[in-house]
N, C-alpha and C positions, 0 to 999 in steps of 0.2 A: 607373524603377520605385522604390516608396518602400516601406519597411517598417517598424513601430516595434520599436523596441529601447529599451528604458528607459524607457517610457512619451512617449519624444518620434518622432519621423518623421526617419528618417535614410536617407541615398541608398543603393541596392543599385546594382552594376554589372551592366548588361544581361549584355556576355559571362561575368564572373566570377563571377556571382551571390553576392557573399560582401557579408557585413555589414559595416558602416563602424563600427558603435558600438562604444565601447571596451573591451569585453567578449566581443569576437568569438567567436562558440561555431562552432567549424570541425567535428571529428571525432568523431560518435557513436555509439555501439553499440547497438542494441538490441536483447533478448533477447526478442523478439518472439513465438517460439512458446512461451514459457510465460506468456503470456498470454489470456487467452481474445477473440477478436474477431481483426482481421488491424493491423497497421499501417496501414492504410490509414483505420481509422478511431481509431488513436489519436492523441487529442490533441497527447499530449506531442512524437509523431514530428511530427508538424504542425506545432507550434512551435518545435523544433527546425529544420524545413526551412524554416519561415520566418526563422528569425533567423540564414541561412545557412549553416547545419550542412550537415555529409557526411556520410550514414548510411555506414558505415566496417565495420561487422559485425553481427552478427547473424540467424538461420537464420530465412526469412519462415516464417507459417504453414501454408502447406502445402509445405515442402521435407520429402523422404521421410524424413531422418535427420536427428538433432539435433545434432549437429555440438558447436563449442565455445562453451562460453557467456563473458561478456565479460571474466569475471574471471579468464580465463584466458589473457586475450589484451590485458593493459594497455596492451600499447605502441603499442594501433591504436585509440584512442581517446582522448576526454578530457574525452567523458562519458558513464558509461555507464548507461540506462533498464533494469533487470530487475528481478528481483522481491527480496523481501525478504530471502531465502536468500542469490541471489545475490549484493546490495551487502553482505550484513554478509561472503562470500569475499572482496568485491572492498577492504572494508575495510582488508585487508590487506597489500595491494599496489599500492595507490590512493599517487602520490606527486604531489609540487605542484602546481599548476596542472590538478589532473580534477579530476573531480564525479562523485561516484555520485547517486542518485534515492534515499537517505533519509536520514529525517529522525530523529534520536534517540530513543526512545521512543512513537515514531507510530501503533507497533502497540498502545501499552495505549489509547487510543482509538478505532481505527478496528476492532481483532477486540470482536466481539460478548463471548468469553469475557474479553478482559484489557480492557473495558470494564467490565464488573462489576464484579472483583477492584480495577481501579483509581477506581472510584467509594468503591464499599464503604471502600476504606482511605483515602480523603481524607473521606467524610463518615460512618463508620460505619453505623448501622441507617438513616438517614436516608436515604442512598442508594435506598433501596426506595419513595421517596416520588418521586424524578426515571423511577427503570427498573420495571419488576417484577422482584420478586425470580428472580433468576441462580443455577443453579448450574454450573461447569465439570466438567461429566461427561467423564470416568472420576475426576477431583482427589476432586471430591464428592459423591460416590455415595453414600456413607452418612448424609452429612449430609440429602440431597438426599429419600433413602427414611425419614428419620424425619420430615422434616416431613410427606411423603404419610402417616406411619403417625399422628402428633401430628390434622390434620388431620381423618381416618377416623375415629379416635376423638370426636374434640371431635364430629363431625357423630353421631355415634351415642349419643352422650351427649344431644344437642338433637334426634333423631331427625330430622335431616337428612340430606341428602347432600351428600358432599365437596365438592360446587362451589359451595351454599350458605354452608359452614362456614366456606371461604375468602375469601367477600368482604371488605372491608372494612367 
């Protein structure tokens, strides 16, 4: 049986089923019921099982209670898949040789809200020209209601309506 690992084809042992590549990923955790779908269709468990991991912990989606999640249980893993809450716990406790599932700053890209915020402060007003304009409600609320009231006005001044007033 062959699987890649490192983008080349390296031998699995039929009884062992453990990876040869030099990077050997053995014991994983996955915090699988705080994730929406089952493990069985996530990827990452996927690749993890193909690159001869051990799922090691983690409470499947439908077990009746939530039990411990991974960062609470380092010494049974070595690397552990949960959500953003829980690698920045596991941050903590994380010692050589694991791997949590993030990446530095990942969320100012990938959340809707700290995608705006982190547009807007790398290109200023410009930003508004890649997104529509963002606001993070409940942060800007106030900002967010004078433009609808900025808006209201300019169309009643052109005896328009707001959605007119706002186009570009």
């Amino acid at each position: 049986m062959f699987d890649m690992c490192n983008g080349r084809s390296q031998h699995i042992s039929q009884t062992k089923k453990i990876c040869t590549c030099p990077w050997r990923l053995s014991r994983f955790w996955h915090d699988e019921k705080r994730f929406r779908g089952s493990g069985d269709v996530s990827l990452a468990q996927h690749m993890l099982f193909a690159a001869g991991g051990i799922r090691t912990g983690g409470n499947f989606k439908a077990a009746p209670v939530q039990g411990p999640m991974g960062w609470q249980q380092p010494d049974r893993w070595d690397i552990l898949w949960s959500t953003s809450d829980g690698n920045h716990k596991a941050a903590h406790v994380v010692t050589a040789g694991q791997l949590i599932s993030a990446l530095p700053g990942l969320e100012s890209i990938t959340k809707k809200r700290h995608l705006a915020i982190t547009l807007h402060a790398a290109y200023g007003e410009t930003a508004w020209q890649i997104v529509p304009r963002t606001y993070s409600i409940p942060a800007q609320l106030l900002q967010w209601r004078q433009r609808l009231a900025d808006e209201a006005a300019a169309a009643a001044a052109k005896g328009a309506g707001p959605s007119e007033a706002s186009r570009p």
